[in-house]
N, C-alpha and C positions, 0 to 999 in steps of 0.2 A: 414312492415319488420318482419319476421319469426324472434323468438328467437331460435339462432342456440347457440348451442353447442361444444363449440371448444372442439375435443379432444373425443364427446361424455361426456364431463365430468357430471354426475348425471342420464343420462340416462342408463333406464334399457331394456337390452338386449335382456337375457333371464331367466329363471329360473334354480340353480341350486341346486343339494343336496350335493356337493364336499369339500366348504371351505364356511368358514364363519371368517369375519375379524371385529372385532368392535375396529374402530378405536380407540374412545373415552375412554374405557377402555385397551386396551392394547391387546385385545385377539385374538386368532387363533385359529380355530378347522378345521378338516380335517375330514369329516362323521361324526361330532358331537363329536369329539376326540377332546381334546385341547393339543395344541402342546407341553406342558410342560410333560404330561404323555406320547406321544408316543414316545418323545425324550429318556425320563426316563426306558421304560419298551419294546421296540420295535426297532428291525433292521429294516435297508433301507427295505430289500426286505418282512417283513413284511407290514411296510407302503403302497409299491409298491402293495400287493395287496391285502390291502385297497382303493387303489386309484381304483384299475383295476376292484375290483370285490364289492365296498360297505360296506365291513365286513373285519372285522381282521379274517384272520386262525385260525382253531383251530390245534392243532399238527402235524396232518396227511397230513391235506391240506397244512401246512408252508413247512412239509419237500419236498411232491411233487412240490409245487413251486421252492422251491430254488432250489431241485435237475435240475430242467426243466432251469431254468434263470443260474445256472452256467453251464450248460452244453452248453449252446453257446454263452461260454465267446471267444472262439479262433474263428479270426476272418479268411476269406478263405484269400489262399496266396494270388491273383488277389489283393484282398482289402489291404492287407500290403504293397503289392508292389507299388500300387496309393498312398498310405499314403506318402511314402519311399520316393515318386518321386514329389508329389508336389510342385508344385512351391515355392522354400525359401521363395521369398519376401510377400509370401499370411500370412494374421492370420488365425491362426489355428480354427476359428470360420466360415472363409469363406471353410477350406479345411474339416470341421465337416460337414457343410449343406452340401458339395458337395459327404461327404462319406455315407448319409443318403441313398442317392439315388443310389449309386452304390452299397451298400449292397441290399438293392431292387429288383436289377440286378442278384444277384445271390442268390434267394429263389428260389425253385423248382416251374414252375408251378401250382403246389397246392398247397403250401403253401403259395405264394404270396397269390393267389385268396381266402384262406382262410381266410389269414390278411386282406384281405380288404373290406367281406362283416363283419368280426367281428376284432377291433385293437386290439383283446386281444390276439391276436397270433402273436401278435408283440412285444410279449416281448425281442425277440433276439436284439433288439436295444437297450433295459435298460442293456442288457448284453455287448453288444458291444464298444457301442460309449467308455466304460472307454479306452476296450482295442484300439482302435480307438485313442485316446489321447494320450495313454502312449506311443503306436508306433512311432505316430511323432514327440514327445519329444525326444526320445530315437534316432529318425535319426541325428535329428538337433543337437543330443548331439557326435553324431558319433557312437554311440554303437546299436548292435542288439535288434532284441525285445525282451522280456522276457516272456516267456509261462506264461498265469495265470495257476493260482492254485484253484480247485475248494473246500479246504479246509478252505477257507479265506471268510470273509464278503466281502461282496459287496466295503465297503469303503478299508478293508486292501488289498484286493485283487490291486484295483486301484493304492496305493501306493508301492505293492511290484512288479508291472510291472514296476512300474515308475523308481523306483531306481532300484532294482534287491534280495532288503532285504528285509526279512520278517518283518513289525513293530511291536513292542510294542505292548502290550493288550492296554496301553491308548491311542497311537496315532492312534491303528486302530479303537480303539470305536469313538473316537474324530472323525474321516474323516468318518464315519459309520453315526455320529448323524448329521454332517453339510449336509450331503446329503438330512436327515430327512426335514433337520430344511428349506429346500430350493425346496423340493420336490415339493411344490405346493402353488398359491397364488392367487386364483381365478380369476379375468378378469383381470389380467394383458394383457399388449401390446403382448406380445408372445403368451399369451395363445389366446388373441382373434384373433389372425393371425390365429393359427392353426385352431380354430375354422369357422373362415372364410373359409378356403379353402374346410376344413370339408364341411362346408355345400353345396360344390357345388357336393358334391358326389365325390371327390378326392379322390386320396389312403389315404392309412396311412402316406405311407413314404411319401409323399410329403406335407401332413399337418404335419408336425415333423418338415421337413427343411425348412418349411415357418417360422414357431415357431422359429427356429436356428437364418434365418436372421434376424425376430424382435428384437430378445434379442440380437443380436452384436451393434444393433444401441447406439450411447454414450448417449444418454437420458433412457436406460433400464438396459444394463448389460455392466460391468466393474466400475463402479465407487467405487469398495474394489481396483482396481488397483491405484486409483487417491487417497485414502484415503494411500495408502503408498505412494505412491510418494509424499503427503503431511508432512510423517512422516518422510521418506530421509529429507526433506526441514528442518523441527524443528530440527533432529538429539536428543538434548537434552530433556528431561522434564522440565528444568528449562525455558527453554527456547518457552515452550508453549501458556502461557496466553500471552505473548509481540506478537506471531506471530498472535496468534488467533482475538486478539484484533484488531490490522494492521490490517487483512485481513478484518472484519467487516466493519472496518472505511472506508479501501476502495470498500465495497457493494461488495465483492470477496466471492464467496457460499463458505464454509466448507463443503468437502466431505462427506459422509458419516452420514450426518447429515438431518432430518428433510424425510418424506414421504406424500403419497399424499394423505392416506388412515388414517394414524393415528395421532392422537391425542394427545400420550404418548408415550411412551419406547416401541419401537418396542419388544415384547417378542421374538423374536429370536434373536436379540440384547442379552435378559438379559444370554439366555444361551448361546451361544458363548462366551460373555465377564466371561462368567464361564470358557467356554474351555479355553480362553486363560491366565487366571488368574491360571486354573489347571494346564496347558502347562511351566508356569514359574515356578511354585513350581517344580514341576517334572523338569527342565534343569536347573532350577538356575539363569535361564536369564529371568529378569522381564523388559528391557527395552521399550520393544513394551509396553507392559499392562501399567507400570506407565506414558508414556508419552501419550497414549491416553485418559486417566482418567485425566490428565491435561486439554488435550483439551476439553475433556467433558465438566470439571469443571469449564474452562474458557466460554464455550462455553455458557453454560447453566446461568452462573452466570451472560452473559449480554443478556440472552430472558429473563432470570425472570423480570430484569430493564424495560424489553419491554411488559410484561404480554405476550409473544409468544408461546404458546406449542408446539417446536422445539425440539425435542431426538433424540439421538443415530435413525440408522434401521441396519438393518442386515449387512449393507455394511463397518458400522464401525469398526467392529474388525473382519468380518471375514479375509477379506487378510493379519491379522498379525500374527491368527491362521495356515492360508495355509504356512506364511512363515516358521514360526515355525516348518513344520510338513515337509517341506525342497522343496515345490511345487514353481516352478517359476513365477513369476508376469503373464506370459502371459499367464498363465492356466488358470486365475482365472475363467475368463469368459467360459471359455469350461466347468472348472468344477458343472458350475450354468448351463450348457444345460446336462450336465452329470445328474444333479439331477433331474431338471427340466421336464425330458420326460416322466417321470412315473404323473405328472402332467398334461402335454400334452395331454399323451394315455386316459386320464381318463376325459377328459373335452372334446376331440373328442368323446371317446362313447357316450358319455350324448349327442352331438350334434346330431349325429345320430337315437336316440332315437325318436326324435320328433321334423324331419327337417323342415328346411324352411330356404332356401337362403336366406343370408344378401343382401341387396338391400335398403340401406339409401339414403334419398333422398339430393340434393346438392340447395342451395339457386343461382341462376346465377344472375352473379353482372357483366356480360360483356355486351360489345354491341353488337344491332341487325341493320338488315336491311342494312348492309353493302355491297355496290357496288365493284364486283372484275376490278379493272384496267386492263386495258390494259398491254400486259408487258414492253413496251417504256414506260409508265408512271408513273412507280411504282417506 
């Protein structure tokens, strides 16, 4: 019997220079960057290309990026009108994969084929997809779309299509550094789909919307949406350790809680729960931040009993952040493929770089030598 690997879990892939994640101590680096500095010193579309090109900008190069990435923020009318008209009852994660490729549809023949023997001329999709989101919020809300604006960050820009208001210098820094803090996360399940597809010599866009459908499955992305619907549940802070406890006893998982990689306090955790602890000072409304620090508290207070190294991951404060910042539950998830592609485009070039189709081999555990019936007998 072959020692198999549910999951692939410890098996190594491939080799990459993108992310590096040490569970055990708590860290993240992105090209040797650790996520607390680039959070601290660095816009999304700085990051962005980092991821795309290896190297932070130097001034010249940041301004021709950004000018280039906001210039095809507006998306063609064809694509607004598909947004407009999709199916109500679909989630907006199945109508994103589907607008991946219909944006695809309308690059110019050389520019397609451009993007596709190099993905770095796909950037028009780290530009897009926001606008892409905000539109079919914006139907489903009953109102028009809202031109972006190419004087805005990557992250304010997204929430002044969203509502129609310009935000705050802190909440557009804030929705600027969660896109940082989510940008990329090495072999995760999305990424290694997109790389998958990558490797058979696929487009761009179609390894992007393979990426989309991984991350909508409920084992990868939405569980910030469960960790409020968790907090609807307590309502109170007081009312935390009782619920948290219950939920233990009865072997019921706490959202947001515990990852597959680390060992400690997800460090994207620690800054988010910064944003959202910033987010309450600045509105005066602490209720989100104090009743999830209960849960923490409580949470943590019966692994220690256990010797378990269970912490917060990213998933635990950020969708109280998003709510705060007035984004609706059922973004959550788009807004993590929103972040997410500039990680994508950057783990498919490396794929590129130095292919060799995924081709894992499968243990058969069925039977052989099987006689077909007759069809009277069957």
């Amino acid at each position: 019997m072959p020692e198999i690997a549910k999951g692939l879990e410890g098996v190594i892939a491939a080799e990459s220079r993108i992310c590096k994640i040490d569970g055990e101590q708590g860290k993240l680096y992105y090209l040797g960057y650790s996520i607390e500095d680039l959070v601290k010193s660095c816009s999304f579309e700085e990051v962005t290309y980092l991821l795309l090109n290896g190297e932070l900008p130097n001034r010249s190069e940041l301004e021709e990026f950004s000018a280039a990435m906001r210039s095809q923020r507006t998306l063609p009318e064809p694509v607004v009108k598909m947004v407009r008209e999709f199916p109500e009852r679909s989630h907006p994660m199945e109508m994103l994969q589907a607008a991946v490729l219909y944006l695809a549809g309308y690059r110019s023949e050389a520019d397609q084929s451009a993007a596709d023997l190099d993905c770095r001329r796909t950037i028009h999709l780290i530009s897009q997809l926001p606008s892409v989101i905000a539109v079919w919020q914006r139907a489903r809300e009953g109102k028009k779309p809202v031109e972006p604006r190419s004087d805005l960050s990557h992250g304010a820009n997204f929430l002044y299509m969203l509502t129609g208001e310009e935000p705050g210098e802190i909440i557009g820094r804030v929705m600027d550094g969660c896109l940082v803090l989510h940008a990329e996360h090495s072999f995760n399940a999305s990424t290694f789909a997109g790389r998958v597809v990558a490797s058979t010599l696929s487009t761009c866009y179609s390894s992007i919307s393979a990426a989309i459908g991984a991350l909508f499955g409920s084992l990868h992305g939405g569980a910030n949406e469960r960790v409020m619907a968790m907090a609807d549940e307590i309502v109170e802070p007081e009312n935390a350790a009782a619920w948290v406890n219950r939920a233990l006893d009865e072997k019921r998982k706490i959202m947001g809680m515990g990852h597959r990689v680390y060992r400690a306090k997800d460090p994207r955790a620690i800054i988010i729960e910064g944003y959202l602890e910033e987010l309450s000072e600045t509105t005066g409304d602490a209720g989100y931040y104090k009743l999830l620090k209960e849960v923490e508290r409580a949470f943590r207070e019966r692994m220690e009993e256990k010797g378990k190294p269970i912490y917060p991951n990213v998933d635990f404060f950020s969708g109280a952040v998003y709510r705060m910042l007035g984004i609706p539950t059922i973004l959550f998830t788009p807004i993590f493929a929103m972040a997410r592609i500039s990680g994508w485009l950057s783990h498919i070039i490396e794929q590129r770089e130095d292919n060799r189709i995924y081709r894992p081999k499968a243990h058969y555990v069925g039977e052989i030598g099987k006689k077909v019936a007759p069809m009277e007998q069957r």
